[in-house]
N, C-alpha and C positions, 0 to 999 in steps of 0.2 A: 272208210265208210262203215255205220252198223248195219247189221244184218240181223234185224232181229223175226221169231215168229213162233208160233205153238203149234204142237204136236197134236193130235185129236183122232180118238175112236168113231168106230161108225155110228155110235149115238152121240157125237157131238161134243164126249167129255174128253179132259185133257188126260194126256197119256203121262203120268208122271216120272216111270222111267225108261223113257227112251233114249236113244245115243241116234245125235245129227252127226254125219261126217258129209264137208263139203270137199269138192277136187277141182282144180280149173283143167282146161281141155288137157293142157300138157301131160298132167298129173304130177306136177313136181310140185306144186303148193296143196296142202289141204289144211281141215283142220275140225277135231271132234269136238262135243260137246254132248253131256246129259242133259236132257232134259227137267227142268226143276216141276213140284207138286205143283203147278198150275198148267205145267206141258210145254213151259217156253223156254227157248232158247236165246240164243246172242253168240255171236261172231263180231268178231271187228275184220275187216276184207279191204284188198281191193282190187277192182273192179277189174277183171281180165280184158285184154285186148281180143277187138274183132279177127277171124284166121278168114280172107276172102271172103265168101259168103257166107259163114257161120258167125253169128251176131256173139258177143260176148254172151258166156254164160257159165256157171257154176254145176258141177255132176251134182247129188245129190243122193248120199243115201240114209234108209231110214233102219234103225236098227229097234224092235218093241219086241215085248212079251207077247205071244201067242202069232210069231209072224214065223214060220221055218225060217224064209232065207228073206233075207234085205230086201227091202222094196229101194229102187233107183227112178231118180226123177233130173229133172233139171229147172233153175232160177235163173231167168233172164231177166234183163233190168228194164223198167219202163221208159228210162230216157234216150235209148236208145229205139228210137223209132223204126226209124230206116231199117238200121240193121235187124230189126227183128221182123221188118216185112218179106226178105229175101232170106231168111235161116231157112233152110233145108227143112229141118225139124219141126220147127213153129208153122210154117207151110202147110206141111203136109195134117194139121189139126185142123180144126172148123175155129170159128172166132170164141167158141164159148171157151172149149178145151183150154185154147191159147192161153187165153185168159187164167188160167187156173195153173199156167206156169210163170206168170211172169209177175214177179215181185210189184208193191203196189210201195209208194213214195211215202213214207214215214217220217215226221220231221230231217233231218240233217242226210237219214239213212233210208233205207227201203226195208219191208217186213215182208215175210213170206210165211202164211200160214200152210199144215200140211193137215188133209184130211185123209185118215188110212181108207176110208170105204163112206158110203153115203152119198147123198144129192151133191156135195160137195168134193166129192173124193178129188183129188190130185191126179195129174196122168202120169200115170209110174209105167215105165219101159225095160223091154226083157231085157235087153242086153245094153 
């Protein structure tokens, strides 16, 4: 499956050089990429398996100029329903938050925009 999406500053613009690295829960698979002058990325993936009630989903971190240390997020898939009504994680967010983690259906693949700060900001988590 592709994974594709763009990076973006808190005015909106794209970050042109950033570094996506993705992890699944294991952490035995991952996989980096820069970001190109538009801020987008592309991964080819697939789709981790649910662990009981933690729904499939991919770590997430963001690596940009003017950031000290990595922002960490996560990408959960939209076709997975169910399991992302009962994720621990997604739970404990309100419906909008959620929303801003969970990849949105892209032709063939799903795309996952990341916004560092603003109206749109992405929910990035401490640890």
């Amino acid at each position: 499956m592709q994974l594709t999406g763009r990076l973006f500053d808190g005015d909106g613009a794209p970050v042109p050089d950033g570094m996506i690295e993705l992890w699944d829960a294991e952490g035995q698979h991952w996989g980096r990429t820069g970001t190109d002058e538009d801020g987008a990325f592309s991964f080819v993936i697939a789709k981790p398996a649910a662990a009981g009630r933690v729904a499939p989903h991919l770590d997430v971190l963001v690596f940009a100029r003017g950031l000290l240390r990595h922002q960490r997020t996560r990408v959960y898939f939209p076709d997975e329903v169910d399991a992302n009504a009962v994720d621990p994680v997604l739970s404990a967010l309100d419906e909008a938050d959620r929303a801003r983690i969970v990849a949105e259906v892209d032709g063939d693949g799903v795309r996952f925009d990341i916004h560092l700060q603003g109206s749109l900001e992405t929910i990035f988590f401490t640890s």
